[in-house]
Structures are given as structure tokens and as C-alpha cells.
N, C-alpha and C positions, 0 to 999 in steps of 0.2 A: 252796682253793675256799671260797665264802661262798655261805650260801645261805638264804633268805627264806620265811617262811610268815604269809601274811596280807596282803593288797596292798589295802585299805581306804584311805581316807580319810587317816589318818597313815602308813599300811604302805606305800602306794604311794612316797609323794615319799621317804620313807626308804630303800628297795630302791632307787630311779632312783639318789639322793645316793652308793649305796655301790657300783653298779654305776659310775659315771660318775669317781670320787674315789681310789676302794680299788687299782685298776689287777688287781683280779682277778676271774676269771667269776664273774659270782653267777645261781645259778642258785634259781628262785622257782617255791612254788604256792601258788593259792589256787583257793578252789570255783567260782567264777566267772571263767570262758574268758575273760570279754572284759578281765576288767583284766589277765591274762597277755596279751593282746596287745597291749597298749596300750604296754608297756613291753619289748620286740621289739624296736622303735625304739631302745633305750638300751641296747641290749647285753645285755638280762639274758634267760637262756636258761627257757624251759617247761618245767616237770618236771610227770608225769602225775601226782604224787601224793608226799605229804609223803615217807614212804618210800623216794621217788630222790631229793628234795632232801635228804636225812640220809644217804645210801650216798653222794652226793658233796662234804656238807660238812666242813671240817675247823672252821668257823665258820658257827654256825647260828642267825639272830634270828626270831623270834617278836615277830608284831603282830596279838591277834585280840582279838576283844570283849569277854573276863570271862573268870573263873576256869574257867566250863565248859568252853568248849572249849581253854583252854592245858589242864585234866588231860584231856581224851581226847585230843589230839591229843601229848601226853605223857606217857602212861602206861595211856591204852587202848588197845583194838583193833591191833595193826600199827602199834605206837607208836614216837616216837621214842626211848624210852630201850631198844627192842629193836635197832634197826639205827644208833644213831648210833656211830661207833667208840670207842674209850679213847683218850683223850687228846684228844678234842675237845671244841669249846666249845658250849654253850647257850647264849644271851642271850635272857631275857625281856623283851621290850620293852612288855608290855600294862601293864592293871593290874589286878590281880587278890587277893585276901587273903593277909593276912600270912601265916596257919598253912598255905596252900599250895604258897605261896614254900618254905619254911622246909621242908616235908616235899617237896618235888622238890630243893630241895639234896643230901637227905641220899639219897633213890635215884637220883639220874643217878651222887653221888661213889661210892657202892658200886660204881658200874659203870666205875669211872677218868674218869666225864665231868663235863668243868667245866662247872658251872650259875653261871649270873648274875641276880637280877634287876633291872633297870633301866628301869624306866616311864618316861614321859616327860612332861613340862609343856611348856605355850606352843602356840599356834595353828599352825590349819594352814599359816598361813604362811610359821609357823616352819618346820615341817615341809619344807616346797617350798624352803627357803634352806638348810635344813641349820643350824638357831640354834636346835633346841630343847636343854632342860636337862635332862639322864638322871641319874638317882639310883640308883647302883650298890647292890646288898647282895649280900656273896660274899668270899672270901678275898683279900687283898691280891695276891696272888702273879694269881688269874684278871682282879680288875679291870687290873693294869697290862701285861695281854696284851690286853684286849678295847678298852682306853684308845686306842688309835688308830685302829682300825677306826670306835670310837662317834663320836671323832673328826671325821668324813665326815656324819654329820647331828645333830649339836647341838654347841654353840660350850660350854656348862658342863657339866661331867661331875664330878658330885660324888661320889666315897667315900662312903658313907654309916654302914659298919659290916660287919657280920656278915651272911651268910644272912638273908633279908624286910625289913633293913632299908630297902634304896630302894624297898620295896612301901608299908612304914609311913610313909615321907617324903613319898611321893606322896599316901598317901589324905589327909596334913596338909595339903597344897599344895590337894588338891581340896575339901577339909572349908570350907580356909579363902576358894578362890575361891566358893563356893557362894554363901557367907554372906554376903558380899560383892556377890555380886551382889544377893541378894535385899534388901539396904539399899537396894541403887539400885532396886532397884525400888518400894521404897517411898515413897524420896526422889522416883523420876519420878509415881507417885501423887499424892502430898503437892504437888507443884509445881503439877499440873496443876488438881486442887482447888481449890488456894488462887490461881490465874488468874494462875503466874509461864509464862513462857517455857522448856519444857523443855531446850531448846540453852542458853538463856544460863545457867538452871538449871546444869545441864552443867561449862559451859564454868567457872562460879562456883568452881563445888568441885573440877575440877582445878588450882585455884590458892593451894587451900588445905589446908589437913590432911586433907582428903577424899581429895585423891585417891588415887590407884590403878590397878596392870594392868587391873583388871577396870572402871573408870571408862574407863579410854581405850580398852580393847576392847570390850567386853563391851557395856557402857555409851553410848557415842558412836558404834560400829559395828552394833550391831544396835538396840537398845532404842530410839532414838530414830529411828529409820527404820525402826522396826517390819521389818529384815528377820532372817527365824528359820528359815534354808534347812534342807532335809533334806539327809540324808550330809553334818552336820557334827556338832557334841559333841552328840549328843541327848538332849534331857529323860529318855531312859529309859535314855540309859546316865550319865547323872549320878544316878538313882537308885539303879543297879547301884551307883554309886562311894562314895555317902554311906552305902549301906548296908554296904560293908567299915569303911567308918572307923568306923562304929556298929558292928558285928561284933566288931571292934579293941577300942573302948574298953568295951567290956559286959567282953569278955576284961580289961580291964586294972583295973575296978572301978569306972568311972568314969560318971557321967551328962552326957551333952553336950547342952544344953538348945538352944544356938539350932543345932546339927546336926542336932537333932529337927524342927526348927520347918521349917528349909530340906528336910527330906525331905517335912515335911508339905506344903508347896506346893509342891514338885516334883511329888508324886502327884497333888495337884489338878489340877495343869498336865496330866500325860495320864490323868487321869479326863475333862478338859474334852475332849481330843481332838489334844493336843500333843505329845506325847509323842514321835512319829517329828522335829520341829520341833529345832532348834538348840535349849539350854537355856535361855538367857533370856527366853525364850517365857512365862517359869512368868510375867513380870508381868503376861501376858493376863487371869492370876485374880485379880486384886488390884484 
């Protein structure tokens, strides 16, 4: 049995992919009824409370906002490291800091359960095809049990190392998409100032050493069509995410200057009032 906690934005199309793929019941909860009913339709079964989805999983993913709630809903209250059995699996699929990666490794193993953490990159598109890229950290022996299963919603599944490694790969991935956008958004600034054409602007620099995931997403898809929906990567969980990478590197001794800069107008972006907004949003302050 496989079973699901978090049916969000990325948690939903991930639960359908492994319901639809996996050929086994996956059974899901989340706080909110209506996206467990939405997914009814695809086979995957309501459980009243994380609780029954951990008494029935032998394989158990986690898809929730930030490190808060993966430790309560893993190690608080009526938690799952009280009712998941020995010998089964956790797979973390958020993203959440390294040091609590690293300390839920070492209390699910006390209890014979395999923990994983494996966050995820690439859009929600990805998400809905099943092509995004999971960055394992955990023992060889759990990643090449859980390799098939992750299989069913991401096309790259990379080993990463040891326990918080795929937590440390990611916040890299996100430190560096950040940063990346906020050039484009300086770049789409700079354009519009100097009276160039921001498409053809655009279209210039993906043909040149410019370009970029974050130019043809990020960049072409939202930025230039000013569209910044809510319930997608929001300005305030890209703050949540910069500030683990920042966490990270204070931890490793190190000053990240334009990681600084990117949290710095990200918080402008929802001081301004964007913050619930898709993240590219932040070139609204610019």
C-alpha cells in the first residue's frame, strides 16, 4: 500500500501519477476535503487522518509547505513516527532544512523506518506529466527501494548522498533559480527603460549565453505576460526556501551575497503585497 500526505499544488498531480502508474492503492490525506475529493476520480482512497494513512502504508510520501509542518506531522502529536510500522518507508518530498532532514533520518531509523529525503524541482507541469527531478538523501540500500515507485512522477531521480543531502541539492537548485530570475528581472527593467522590446528582448537572450530554465519559464511564461497566479510557487514560499539555503550556508561559514540580495526583494515583493502571487512577481518592485 502507498499512501500520500499533502495534495497541494505539487502533492496533488504527484498522488494522481502514483495512484494511476504504481498499480497499487494509495491511499491520501490532506486538511482540506475538497482536494481528497477531487482525486476519488483516480482511484486514490480518503483517509480521515494522517494516522490511517501511516496504519496502512507500507510506502508513505509527504508533500507539505516547509519544515513546520513535515516535524509536526512527523514527530508531533499523533505522529507518524508513532504509528508507521518497521520496516516501512518515509519519503519526503517537500523542502524543508538540511539539520531536519538529517535529525528525522536518525529517529524514524531508531524505530526500523526507512526515511528518505527527496524534494523536488521543475514546474507544475512537470508535476501533472510526471518529469519532475527528485534529489534523494538516505542510504543506498532505501533510495534503490523507493527508485521505482519515484519513478511514476519524475523522469531524473538523482542519489544525492547521505541523509539531508537531496534537502542541500535542492535549496542549491532553488538558491540558484532565484537568482536567476531576479537578473531577468532586471534585464526585463533595463529593456523597458532603455525603449527595447521586452519579447524580442527575450527572445535575444535565449539564443545566447543567457539563456536559461528560468528565461524560458519563469521569464517568457510569466514575466512578460505579467501573469503571477496564486496556488503556484509563491513569493513567500520562495522566501521560506532562500532562507534554508541562507540557514545552510551561515551553518557552513559562508556569506552568500546575491542569495542575500534575492531574499532582499523577494520580501519587498510581499511587503508590496505579493507575496500569496507566483514568485516572479518580485519584478513588480523593481
Amino acid at each position: 500500500m502507498i499512501g500520500f500526505i499533502g495534495l497541494g499544488v505539487m502533492g496533488a498531480p504527484m498522488c494522481r501519477n502514483l495512484a494511476a502508474k504504481s498499480g497499487e492503492k494509495v491511499y491520501a490525506f490532506d486538511l482540506e476535503a475538497a482536494r481528497l475529493e477531487s482525486l476519488k476520480a483516480h482511484g486514490v482512497q480518503a483517509a480521515a487522518s494522517a494516522r490511517e494513512v501511516a496504519e496502512h502504508s507500507k510506502f508513505l510520501f509527504l508533500s507539505l509547505p516547509g519544515g513546520k509542518e513535515v516535524k509536526e506531522v512527523c514527530v508531533g502529536r499523533d505522529s507518524l513516527l508513532r504509528h508507521l510500522r518497521s520496516g516501512s518507508y518515509l519519503v519526503d518530498l517537500s523542502t524543508v532544512p538540511v539539520a531536519l532532514a538529517v535529525d528525522l533520518h536518525g529517529r524514524f531509523a531508531a524505530r526500523g523506518i526507512n526515511f528518505a529525503d527527496a524534494p523536488v524541482a521543475r514546474t507544475r507541469a512537470a508535476a501533472e506529466e510526471g518529469t519532475l527531478s527528485a534529489m534523494v538523501g538516505g542510504s543506498e540500500a532505501t533510495f534503490k527501494r523507493i527508485q521505482p515507485l519515484l519513478a511514476h512522477v519524475a523522469s531524473d531521480i538523482t542519489h544525492c548522498g547521505g541523509p539531508g543531502s537531496g534537502q542541500a541539492m535542492k535549496l542549491l537548485n532553488n538558491m540558484v533559480l532565484f537568482q536567476n530570475v531576479v537578473a531577468l528581472a532586471e534585464a526585463l527593467a533595463l529593456a523597458r527603460r532603455a525603449g527595447l522590446d521586452p519579447v524580442r528582448a527575450f527572445e535575444v537572450l535565449s539564443k545566447g549565453s543567457a539563456d536559461s530554465f528560468a528565461l524560458r519559464n519563469h521569464g517568457m511564461k510569466a514575466m512578460l505576460r505579467g501573469e503571477y497566479p496564486e496556488r503556484a510557487f509563491s513569493v513567500e514560499y520562495a522566501i521560506k526556501d532562500i532562507e534554508y539555503a541562507l540557514e545552510l550556508a551561515q551553518q557552513a561559514g559562508i556569506k552568500l551575497n546575491g542569495a542575500l540580495y534575492a531574499k532582499a526583494l523577494l520580501e519587498r515583493a510581499a511587503q508590496a503585497g505579493f507575496g500569496k502571487e507566483y514568485f516572479p512577481a518580485l519584478v513588480k518592485v523593481l
